[in-house]
C-alpha positions in Angstrom: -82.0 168.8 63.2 -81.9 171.8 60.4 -84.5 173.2 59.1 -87.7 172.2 56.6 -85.9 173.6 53.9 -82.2 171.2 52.6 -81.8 172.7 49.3 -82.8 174.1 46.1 -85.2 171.0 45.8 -84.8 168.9 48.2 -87.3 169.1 51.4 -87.0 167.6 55.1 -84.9 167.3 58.1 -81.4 166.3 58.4 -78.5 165.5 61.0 -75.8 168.5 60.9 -73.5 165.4 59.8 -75.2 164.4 56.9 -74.6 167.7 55.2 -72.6 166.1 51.9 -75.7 163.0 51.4 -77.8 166.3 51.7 -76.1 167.9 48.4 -76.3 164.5 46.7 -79.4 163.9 47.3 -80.6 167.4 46.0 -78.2 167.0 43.1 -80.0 164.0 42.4 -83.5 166.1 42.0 -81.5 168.7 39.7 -80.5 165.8 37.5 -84.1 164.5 36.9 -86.6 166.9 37.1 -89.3 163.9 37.2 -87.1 161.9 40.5 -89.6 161.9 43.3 -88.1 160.0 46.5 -89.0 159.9 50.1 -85.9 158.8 52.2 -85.3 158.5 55.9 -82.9 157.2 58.4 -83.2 156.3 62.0 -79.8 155.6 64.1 -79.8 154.3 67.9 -83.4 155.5 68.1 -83.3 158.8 67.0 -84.4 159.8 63.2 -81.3 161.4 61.5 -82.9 162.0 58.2 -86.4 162.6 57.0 -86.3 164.1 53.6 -88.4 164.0 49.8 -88.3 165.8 47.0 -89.9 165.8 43.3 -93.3 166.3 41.3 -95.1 162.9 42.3 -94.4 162.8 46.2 -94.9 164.8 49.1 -94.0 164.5 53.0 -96.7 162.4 53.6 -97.5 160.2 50.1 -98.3 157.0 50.7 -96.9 154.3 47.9 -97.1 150.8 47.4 -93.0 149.9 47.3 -93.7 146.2 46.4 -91.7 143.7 47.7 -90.4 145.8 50.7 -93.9 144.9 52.4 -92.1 141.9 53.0 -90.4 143.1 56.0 -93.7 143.7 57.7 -93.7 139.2 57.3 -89.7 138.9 58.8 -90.8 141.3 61.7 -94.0 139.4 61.9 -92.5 136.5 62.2 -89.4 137.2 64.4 -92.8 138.3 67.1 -93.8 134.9 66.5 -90.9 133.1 67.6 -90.0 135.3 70.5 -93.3 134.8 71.8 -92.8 130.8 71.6 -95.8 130.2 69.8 -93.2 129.5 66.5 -90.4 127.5 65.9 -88.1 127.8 63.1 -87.5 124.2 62.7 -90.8 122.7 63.5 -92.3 121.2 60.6 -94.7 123.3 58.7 -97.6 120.7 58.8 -97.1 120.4 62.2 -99.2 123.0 62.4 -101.0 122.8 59.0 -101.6 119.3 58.4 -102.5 119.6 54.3 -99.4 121.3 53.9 -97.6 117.9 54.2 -99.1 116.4 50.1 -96.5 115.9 47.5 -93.6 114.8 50.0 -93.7 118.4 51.6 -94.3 117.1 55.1 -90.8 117.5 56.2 -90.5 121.0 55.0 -89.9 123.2 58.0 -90.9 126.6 58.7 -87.3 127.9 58.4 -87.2 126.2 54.8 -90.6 127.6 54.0 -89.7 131.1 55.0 -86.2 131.5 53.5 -87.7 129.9 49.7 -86.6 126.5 50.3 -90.0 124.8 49.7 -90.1 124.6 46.0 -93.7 126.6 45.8 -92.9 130.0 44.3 -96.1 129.1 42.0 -98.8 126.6 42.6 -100.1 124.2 39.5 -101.6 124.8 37.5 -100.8 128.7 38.2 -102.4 131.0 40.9 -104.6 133.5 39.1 -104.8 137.2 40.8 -108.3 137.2 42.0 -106.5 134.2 44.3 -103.2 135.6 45.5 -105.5 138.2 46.7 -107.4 136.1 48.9 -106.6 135.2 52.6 -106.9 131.6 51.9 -107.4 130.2 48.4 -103.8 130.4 46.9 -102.2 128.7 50.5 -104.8 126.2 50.1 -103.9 125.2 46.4 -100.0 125.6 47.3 -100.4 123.1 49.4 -102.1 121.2 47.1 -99.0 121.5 44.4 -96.2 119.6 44.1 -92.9 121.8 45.0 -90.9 122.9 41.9 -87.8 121.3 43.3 -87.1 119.1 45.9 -87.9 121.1 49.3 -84.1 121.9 50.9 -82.1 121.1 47.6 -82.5 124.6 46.2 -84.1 128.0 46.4 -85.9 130.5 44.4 -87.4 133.7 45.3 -91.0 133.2 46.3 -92.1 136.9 45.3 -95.6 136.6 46.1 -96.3 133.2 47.3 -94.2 133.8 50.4 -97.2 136.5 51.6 -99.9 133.7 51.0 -98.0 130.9 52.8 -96.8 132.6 55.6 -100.0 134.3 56.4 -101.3 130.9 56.3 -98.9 129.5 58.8 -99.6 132.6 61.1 -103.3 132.3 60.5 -102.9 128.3 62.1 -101.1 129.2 64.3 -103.2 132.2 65.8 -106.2 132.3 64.3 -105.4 135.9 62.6 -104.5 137.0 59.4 -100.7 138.2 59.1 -102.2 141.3 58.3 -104.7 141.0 61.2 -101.5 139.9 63.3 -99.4 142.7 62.3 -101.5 145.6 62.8 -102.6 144.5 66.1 -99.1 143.5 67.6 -96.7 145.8 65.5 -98.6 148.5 63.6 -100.7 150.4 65.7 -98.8 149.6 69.2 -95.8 151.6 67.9 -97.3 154.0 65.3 -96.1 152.8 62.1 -97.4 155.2 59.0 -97.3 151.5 57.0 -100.2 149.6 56.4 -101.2 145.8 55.5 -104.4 147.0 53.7 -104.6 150.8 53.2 -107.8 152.3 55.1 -110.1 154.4 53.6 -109.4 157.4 56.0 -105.5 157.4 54.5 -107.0 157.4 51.0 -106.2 161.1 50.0 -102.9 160.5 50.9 -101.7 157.6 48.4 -99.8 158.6 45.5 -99.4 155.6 42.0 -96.0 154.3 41.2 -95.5 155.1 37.9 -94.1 152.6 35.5 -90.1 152.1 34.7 -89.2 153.9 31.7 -86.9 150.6 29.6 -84.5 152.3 27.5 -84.9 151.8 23.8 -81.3 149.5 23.4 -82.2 147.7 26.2 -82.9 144.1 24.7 -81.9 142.3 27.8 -84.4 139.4 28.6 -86.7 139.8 31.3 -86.2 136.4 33.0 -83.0 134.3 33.0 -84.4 131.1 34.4 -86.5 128.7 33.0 -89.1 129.1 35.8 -89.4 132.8 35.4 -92.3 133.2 33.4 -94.1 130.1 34.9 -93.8 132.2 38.7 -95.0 135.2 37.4 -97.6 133.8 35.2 -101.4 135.0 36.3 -104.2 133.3 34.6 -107.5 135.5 34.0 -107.7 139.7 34.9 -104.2 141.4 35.4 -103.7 143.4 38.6 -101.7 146.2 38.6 -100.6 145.4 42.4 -99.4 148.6 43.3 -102.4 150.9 42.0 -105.2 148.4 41.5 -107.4 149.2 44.5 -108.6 146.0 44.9 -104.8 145.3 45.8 -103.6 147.8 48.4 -106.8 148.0 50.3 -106.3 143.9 50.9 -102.7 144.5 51.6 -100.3 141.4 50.4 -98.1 141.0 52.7 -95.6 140.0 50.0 -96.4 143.0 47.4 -98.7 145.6 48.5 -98.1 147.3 51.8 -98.5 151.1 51.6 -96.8 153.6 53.5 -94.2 156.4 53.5 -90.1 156.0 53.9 -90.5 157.3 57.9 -92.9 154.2 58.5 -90.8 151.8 57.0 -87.6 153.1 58.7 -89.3 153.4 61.8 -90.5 149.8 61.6 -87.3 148.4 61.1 -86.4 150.6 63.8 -88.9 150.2 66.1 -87.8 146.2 66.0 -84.1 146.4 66.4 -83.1 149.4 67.9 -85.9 151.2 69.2 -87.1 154.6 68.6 -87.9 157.2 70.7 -86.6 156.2 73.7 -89.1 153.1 73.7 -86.4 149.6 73.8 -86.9 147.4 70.7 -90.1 145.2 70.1 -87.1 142.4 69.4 -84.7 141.1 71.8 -81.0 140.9 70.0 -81.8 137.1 70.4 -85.0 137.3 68.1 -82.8 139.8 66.0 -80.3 136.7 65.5 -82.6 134.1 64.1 -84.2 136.2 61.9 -81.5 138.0 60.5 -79.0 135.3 60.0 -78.4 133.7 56.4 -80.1 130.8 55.8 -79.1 130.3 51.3 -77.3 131.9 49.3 -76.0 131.3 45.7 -77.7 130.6 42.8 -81.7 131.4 42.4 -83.8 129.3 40.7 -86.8 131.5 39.8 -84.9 134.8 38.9 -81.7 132.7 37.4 -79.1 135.4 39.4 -76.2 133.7 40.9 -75.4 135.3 44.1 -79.3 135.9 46.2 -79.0 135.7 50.2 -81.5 135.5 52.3 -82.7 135.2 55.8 -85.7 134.4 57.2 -87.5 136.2 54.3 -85.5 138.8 54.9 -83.0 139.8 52.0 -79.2 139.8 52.8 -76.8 141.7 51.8 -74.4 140.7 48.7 -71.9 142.8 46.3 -75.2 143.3 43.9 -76.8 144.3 46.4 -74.4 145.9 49.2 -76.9 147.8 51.6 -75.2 147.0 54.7 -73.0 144.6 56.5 -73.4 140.9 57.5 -75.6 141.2 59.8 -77.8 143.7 58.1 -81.4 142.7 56.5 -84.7 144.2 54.5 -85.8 144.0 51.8 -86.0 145.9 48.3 -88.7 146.5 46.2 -89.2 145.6 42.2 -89.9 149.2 41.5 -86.5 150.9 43.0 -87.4 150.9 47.2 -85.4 149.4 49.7 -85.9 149.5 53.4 -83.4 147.9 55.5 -81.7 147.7 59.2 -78.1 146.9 60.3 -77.9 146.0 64.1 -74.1 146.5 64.2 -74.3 150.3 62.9 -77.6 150.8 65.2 -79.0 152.6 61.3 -82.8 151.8 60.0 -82.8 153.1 56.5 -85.8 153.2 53.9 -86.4 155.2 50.5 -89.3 155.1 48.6 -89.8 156.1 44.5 -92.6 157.1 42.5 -90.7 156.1 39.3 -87.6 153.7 40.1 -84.7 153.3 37.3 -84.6 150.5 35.0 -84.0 147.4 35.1 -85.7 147.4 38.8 -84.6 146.2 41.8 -83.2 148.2 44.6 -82.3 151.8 43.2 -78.8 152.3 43.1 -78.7 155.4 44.9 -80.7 154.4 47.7 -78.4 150.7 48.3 -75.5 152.6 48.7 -76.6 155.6 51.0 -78.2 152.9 52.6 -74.5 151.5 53.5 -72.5 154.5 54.1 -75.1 155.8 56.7 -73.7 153.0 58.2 -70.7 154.0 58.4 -70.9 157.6 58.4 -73.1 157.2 61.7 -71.6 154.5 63.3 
């Protein structure tokens, strides 16, 4: 590994192989004098990049990168089912009996956790006081009748999928998934990444700062009818990244916090290993959760080419991080943090201010893919 110092701006460590991603990435910073990034890269166990740079983040900032706090649910999960005490294509009220109302009882858990079951909103709409609860919005989701018919379609269940699946691990352990992830993943592998930030990593935790929409930018914000019902929220708004009251409960769909080394070494930590320690999951385990289960059309964010796994994101030519059997998960404000068992890489960037229109940033999807092959 070099030394602290990669460039004129950029800060970190870096594999002696990585020295042209080192220029761009510091050429990056020269472009924008307000980019702030954190990236990092783990291949075959051993971390080949740890880097930042810009105004708004340091070494050790802690953000909320919003949807990529779904990985911690995937990993979660994929514990689950290696453990036997989960199977993908049990019925979900199998093991939460109300879940069954509105001809849901036949939704299994793989359909639930790949945004099959039609419930990317309850009705009338969840409010943010109850997202942010451990049990209120599952409850009334499984009171609603699914948007479509469970298995005929999918639609990205952005927060909902935190709420139900931490309610399915909940009856099926008796823990929270945030309870469940810190005691079985978190802590017992030293992840800087947190389902509900503690109070001792306070001084650490930098805002994300909001998208700057260019002026001729007149593009409409949703391109499916159920758009703005999914992301409606009745009563107070909650800014889910810097609202306290957000990242110190820790959705497990939204509002994780941690750096770009925690996330990589998550992903990591569950596929390859790190450190010299074997992966948490077996290649088995790696399989079922990292396999495609749709892919096509959206119904919630109207985009015609979405993959998934079992919550997991997969990659497509919108959204090309990897290869097939890569996975992860981006973030609406610009993250990404992903993992490609074939290559052996675990990749993750956060962003203090991703580009418009949101999404995965650009810049981290496709260093995200030629690590890959660069290191493979």
């Amino acid at each position: 590994m070099s030394e602290p110092e990669l460039g004129a701006r950029l800060r970190g460590r870096a594999d002696r192989r990585l020295g042209e991603i080192v220029d761009r990435l510091d050429g990056f910073l020269a472009q924008d004098p307000d980019l702030s990034f954190q990236v990092a890269a783990i291949h075959g166990g051993v971390v080949v990049l740890d880097a930042w740079g810009g105004p708004h983040l340091s070494a050790d900032s802690v953000t909320v990168p919003y949807s990529v706090t779904k990985n911690t649910i995937g990993l979660s999960i994929g514990l689950l089912v290696q453990m036997g005490e989960l199977d993908l294509d049990e019925r979900v009220a199998h093991h939460w009996s109300e879940f069954a109302r509105y001809g849901k009882g036949h939704v299994t858990v793989r359909q639930l956790l790949s945004h099959q079951a039609g419930l990317p909103q309850a009705t009338p709409a969840l409010s943010a006081a109850e997202l942010l609860d451990q049990h209120v919005a599952a409850e009334r989701l499984a009171a609603s009748p699914p948007f479509w018919h469970p298995g005929s379609a999918f639609g990205y269940h952005g927060i909902t999928i935190g709420n139900l699946a931490s309610e399915l691990i909940f009856r099926v352990t008796g823990r929270t998934l945030q309870e469940y992830y810190e005691a079985e993943i978190r802590a017992p592998h030293d992840i800087d990444f947190f389902l509900g930030l503690p109070p001792a990593q306070d001084v650490r935790r930098a805002p994300t700062l909001p998208m700057i929409r260019p002026v001729a930018d007149a593009s409409p914000l949703y391109t499916s009818l159920l758009g703005p019902i999914v992301f409606a929220a009745p009563g107070p708004a909650v800014d889910l990244a810097n609202d306290e009251v957000s990242w110190r409960f820790g959705h497990p769909a939204v509002s994780g916090a941690g750096t770009a080394r925690g996330l990589a070494r998550l992903m990591a930590a569950a596929v390859t290993g790190v450190d010299g320690a074997a992966p948490f999951l077996s290649a088995d385990t790696v399989f079922a959760i990292g396999q495609q289960q749709v892919r096509g059309y959206d119904e919630v964010l109207g985009q015609p080419d979405r993959a998934h796994a079992i919550v997991f994101q997969k990659p497509t030519p919108s959204l090309a991080f990897g290869g097939p059997r890569a996975f992860g998960h981006d973030g609406a404000m610009g993250a990404l943090a992903c993992v490609d068992p074939d290559t052996g890489v675990a990749f993750a960037w956060t962003i203090a201010r991703g580009p418009w229109p949101g999404g995965g940033d650009p810049r981290a999807v496709a260093l995200a893919a030629e690590l890959g092959t660069l290191l493979s």
